[in-house]
Residue frames relative to the residue before (quaternion, step in Angstrom):
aa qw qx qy qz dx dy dz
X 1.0000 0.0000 0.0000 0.0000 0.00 0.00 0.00
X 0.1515 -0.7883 0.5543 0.2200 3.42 -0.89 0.25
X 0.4351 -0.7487 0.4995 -0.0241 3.59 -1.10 1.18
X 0.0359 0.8478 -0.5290 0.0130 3.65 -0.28 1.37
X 0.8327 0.1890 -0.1532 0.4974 3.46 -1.43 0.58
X 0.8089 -0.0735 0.0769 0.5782 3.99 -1.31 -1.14
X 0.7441 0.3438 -0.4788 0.3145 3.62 0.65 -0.10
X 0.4344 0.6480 -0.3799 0.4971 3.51 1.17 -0.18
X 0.8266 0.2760 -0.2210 0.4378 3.75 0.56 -0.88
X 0.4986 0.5372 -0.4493 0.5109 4.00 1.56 -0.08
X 0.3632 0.8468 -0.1700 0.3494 3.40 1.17 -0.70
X 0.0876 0.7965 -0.5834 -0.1328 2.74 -0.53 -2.12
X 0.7430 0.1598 -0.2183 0.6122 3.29 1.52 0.75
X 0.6348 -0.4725 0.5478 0.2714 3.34 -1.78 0.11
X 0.8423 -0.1030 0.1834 0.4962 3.00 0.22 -1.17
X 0.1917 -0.7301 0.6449 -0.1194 3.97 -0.49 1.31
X 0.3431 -0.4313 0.8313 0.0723 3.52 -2.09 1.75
X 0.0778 0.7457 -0.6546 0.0965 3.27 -1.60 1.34
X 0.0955 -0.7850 0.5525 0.2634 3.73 -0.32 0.35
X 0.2927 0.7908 -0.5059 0.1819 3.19 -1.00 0.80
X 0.0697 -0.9571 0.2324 0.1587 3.38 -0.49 0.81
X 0.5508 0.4008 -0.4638 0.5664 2.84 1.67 1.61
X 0.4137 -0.5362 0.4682 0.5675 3.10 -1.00 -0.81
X 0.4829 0.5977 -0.4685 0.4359 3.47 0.27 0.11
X 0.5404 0.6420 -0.1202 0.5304 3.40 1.08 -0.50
X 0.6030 0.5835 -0.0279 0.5433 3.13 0.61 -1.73
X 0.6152 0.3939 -0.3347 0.5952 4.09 0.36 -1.85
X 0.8181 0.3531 -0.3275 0.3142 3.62 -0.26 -1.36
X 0.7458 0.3186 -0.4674 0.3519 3.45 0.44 -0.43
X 0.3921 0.7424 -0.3504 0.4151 3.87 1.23 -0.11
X 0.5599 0.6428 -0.2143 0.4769 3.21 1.20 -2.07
X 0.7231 0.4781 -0.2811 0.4117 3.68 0.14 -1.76
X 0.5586 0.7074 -0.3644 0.2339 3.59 0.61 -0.78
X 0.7766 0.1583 0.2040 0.5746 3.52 0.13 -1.25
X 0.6456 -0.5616 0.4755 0.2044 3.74 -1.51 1.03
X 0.8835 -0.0905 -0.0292 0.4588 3.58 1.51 -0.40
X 0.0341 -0.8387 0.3695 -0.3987 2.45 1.96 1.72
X 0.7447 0.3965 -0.2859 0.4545 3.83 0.81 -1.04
X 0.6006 0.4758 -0.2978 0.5694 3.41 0.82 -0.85
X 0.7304 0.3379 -0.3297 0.4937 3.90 0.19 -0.32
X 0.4536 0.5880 -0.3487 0.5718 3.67 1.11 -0.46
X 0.8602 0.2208 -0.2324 0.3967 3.39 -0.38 -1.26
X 0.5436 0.5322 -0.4528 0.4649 3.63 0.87 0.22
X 0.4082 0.8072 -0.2555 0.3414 3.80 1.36 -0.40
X 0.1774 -0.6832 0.6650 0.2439 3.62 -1.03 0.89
X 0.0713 -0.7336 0.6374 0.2247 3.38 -1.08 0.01
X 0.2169 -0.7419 0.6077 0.1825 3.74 -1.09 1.35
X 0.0900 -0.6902 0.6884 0.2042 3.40 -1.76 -0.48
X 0.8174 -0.0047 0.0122 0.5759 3.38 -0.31 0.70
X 0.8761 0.3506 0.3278 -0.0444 3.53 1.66 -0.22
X 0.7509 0.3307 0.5509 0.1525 1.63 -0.77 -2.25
X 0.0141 0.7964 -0.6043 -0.0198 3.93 0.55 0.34
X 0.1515 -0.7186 0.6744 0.0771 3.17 -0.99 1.48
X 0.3181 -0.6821 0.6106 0.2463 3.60 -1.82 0.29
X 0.4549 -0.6280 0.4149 0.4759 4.33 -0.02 1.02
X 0.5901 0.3010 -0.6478 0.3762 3.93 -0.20 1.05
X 0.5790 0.6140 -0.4634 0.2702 3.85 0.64 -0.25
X 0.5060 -0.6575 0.4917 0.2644 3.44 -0.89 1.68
X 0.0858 -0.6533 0.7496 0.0625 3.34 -1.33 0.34
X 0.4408 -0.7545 0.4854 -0.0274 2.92 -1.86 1.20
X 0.4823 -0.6231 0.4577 0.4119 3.99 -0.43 0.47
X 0.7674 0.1840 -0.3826 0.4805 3.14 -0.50 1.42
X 0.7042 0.5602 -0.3789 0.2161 3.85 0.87 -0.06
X 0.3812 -0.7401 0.5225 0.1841 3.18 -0.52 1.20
X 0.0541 0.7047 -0.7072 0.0192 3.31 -1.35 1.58
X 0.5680 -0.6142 0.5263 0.1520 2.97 -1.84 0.95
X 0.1957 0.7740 -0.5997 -0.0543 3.63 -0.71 0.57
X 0.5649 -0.6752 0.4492 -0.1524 2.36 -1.60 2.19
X 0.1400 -0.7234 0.6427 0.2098 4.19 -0.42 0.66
X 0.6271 -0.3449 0.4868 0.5008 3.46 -0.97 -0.29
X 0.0472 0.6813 -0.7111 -0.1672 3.39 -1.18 -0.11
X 0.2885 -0.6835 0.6633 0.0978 3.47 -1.41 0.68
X 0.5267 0.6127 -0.3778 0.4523 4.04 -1.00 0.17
X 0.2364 -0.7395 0.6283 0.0491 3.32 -1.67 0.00
């Protein structure tokens, strides 16, 4: 997956190999990561191709999702 802005830096990376086979899944292992990784996680879009997923949508070995913080601004 690849990881932009506050979620990239709750994190501790850019860009992260996860197995999982939702996105729900995905939040929690993401969540574990960092001291304020969940709370920035769960505030996350997550894309596919995209794509706005919702945390029941299965994910496959090899798809590459985007997670998104909120942004604010114009």
């Amino acid at each position: 997956m690849r990881l932009f802005a506050a979620a990239a830096e709750a994190v501790g990376a850019d860009e992260l190999s996860v197995d999982a086979a939702s996105v729900a899944d995905l939040r929690a292992a993401l969540g574990a990561t960092g001291e304020d990784a969940e709370r920035v996680v769960g505030q996350c879009a997550m894309l596919r191709g995209g794509d706005r997923l919702d945390d029941s949508a299965e994910l496959a070995s090899g798809d590459v999702v985007d997670v998104l913080p909120p942004f604010a601004g114009g």
